[in-house]
C-alpha positions in Angstrom: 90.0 103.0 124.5 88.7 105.6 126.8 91.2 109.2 126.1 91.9 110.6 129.5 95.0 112.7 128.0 94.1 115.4 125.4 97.1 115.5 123.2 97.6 117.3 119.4 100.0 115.4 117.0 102.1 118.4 115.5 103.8 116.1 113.2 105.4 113.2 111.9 109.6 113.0 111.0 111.8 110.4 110.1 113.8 108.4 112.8 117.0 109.6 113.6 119.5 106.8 112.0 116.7 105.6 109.6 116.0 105.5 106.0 113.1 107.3 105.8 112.4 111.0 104.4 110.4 113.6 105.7 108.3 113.1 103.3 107.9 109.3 104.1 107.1 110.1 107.7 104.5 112.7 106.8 103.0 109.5 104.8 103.6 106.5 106.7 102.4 108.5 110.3 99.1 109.0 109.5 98.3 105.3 108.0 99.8 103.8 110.9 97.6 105.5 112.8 94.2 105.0 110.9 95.5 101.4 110.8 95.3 101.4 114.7 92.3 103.2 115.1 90.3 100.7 112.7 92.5 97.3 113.7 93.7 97.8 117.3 97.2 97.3 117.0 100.3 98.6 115.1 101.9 94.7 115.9 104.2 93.4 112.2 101.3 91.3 111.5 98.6 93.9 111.2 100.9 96.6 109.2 101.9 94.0 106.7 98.4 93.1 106.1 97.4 96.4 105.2 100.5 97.8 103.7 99.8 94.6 100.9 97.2 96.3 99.0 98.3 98.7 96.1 96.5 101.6 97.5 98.4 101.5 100.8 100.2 104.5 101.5 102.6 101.9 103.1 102.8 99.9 100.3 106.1 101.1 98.6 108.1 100.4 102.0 108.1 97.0 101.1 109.8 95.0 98.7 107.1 92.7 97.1 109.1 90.6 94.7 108.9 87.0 96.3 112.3 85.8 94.5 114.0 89.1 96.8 112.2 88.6 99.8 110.0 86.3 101.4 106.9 86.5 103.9 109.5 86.8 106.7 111.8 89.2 105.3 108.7 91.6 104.9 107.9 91.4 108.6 111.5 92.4 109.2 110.7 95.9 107.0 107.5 96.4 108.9 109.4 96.5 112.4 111.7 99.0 110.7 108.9 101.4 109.2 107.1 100.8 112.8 110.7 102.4 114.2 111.4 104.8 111.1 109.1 107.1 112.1 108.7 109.6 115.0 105.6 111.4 116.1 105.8 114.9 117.6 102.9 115.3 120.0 102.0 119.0 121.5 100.3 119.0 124.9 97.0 121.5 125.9 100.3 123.4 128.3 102.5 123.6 124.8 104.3 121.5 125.9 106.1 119.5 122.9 107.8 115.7 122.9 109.0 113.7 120.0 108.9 110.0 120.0 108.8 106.5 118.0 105.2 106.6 116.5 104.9 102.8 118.2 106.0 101.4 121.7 106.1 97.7 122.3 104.6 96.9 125.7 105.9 94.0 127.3 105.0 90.7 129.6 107.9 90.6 132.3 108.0 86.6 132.8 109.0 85.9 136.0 112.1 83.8 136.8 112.2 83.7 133.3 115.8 84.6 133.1 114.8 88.7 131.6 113.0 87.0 129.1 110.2 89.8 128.0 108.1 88.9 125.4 106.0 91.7 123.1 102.4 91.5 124.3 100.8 94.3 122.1 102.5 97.1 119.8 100.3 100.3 120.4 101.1 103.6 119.2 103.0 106.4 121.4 99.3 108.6 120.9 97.2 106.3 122.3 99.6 105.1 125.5 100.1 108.8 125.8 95.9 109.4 126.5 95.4 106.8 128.4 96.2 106.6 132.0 97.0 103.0 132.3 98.6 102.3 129.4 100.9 104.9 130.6 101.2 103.4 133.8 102.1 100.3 131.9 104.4 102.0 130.2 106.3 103.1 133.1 106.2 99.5 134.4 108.0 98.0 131.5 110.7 100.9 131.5 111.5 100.5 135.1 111.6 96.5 134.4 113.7 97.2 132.2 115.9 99.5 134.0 116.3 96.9 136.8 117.2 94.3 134.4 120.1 96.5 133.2 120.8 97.4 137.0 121.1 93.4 137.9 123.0 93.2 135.0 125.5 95.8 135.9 125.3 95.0 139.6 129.1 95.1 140.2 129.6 98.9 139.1 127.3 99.6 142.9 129.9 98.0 144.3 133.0 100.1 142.9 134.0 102.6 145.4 132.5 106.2 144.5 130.6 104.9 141.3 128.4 107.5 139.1 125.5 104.8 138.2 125.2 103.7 142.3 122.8 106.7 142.3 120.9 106.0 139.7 120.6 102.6 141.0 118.7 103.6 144.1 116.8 106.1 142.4 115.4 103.3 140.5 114.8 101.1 143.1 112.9 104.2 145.0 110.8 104.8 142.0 110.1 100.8 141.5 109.0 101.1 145.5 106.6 104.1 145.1 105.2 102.2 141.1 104.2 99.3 143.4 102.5 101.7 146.4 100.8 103.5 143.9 99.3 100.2 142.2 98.3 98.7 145.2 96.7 101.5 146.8 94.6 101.5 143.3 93.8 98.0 143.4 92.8 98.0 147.1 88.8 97.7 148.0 87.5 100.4 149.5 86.2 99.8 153.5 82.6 100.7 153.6 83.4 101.8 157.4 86.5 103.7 156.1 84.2 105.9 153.0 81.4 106.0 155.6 83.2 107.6 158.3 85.5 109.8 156.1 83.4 112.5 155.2 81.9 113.1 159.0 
């Protein structure tokens, strides 16, 4: 992965409405990390994988007794470290955000009734420096936005409504998402860069 975004992590904190301590995150953030640097992905999977040796920092999250909890139920505790910690990141500007240490980016299938299946589990850093994993980012959020606006179509229609607004905002920012894509994806005219610097 190429960084185009220089960010600092500040620090790691426990999830608001999750079991984990401060002292947890400050444990668990950093592994899941190193784990995506050296595997790629922060997907159940992977952190289980890793988290199973002894030495794992992650290893106590889990409950390893096989007559408590089977292969299944341990997949199940590595979606909720993956949302028990936050990460707070700190911009060159000084700028600060806080945010789930992982974000699930999704495939959008279409006519598929808003069915989104998870398509890779990266961690909030790395979308964060990279342009286009940002971009993706923004894609999935405005999918999901208009899912939730089709869903709640009716409320446009109630006389004076709060979210009708909102509504069109999305739909403007969806609009300018795909004019920004395509102008990106678009081959450059050798007439058009030849006679655009004379």
């Amino acid at each position: 992965m190429k960084i185009e975004v220089k960010i600092k992590i500040v620090g790691y904190e426990p999830s608001p409405g999750h079991t984990a301590s401060q002292e947890q995150a400050k444990r668990y953030g950093p592994e899941l990390l190193r784990i995506e640097r050296e595997r790629g992905s922060l997907d159940n999977v992977t952190i289980l994988a890793e988290a199973k040796r002894k030495s794992s920092p992650l290893h106590d999250w889990f409950t390893w007794d096989d007559g408590e909890a089977a292969e299944k139920w341990r997949h199940n505790e590595a979606k909720t470290l993956r949302q028990a910690v936050h990460v707070r990141i700190r911009y060159p500007d000084g700028h600060e955000i806080v945010g789930p240490i992982t974000i699930a980016l999704h495939v959008h299938v279409e006519g598929g009734k808003g069915n989104r299946e998870p398509q890779r589990v990266l961690s909030l850093v790395r979308v964060l420096q990279s342009r286009e994993d940002t971009e993706d980012m923004v894609a999935d959020a405005l999918s999901a936005y208009v899912a939730l606006r089709d869903r709640w179509k009716i409320l446009d229609e109630a006389a004076g409504h709060p979210l009708a607004g909102i509504h069109r905002e999305i739909d403007a920012a969806q609009q300018k998402l795909a004019l920004d894509r395509a102008e990106a994806e678009a081959p450059t005219s050798p007439i058009a860069s030849r006679s655009g610097g004379s």
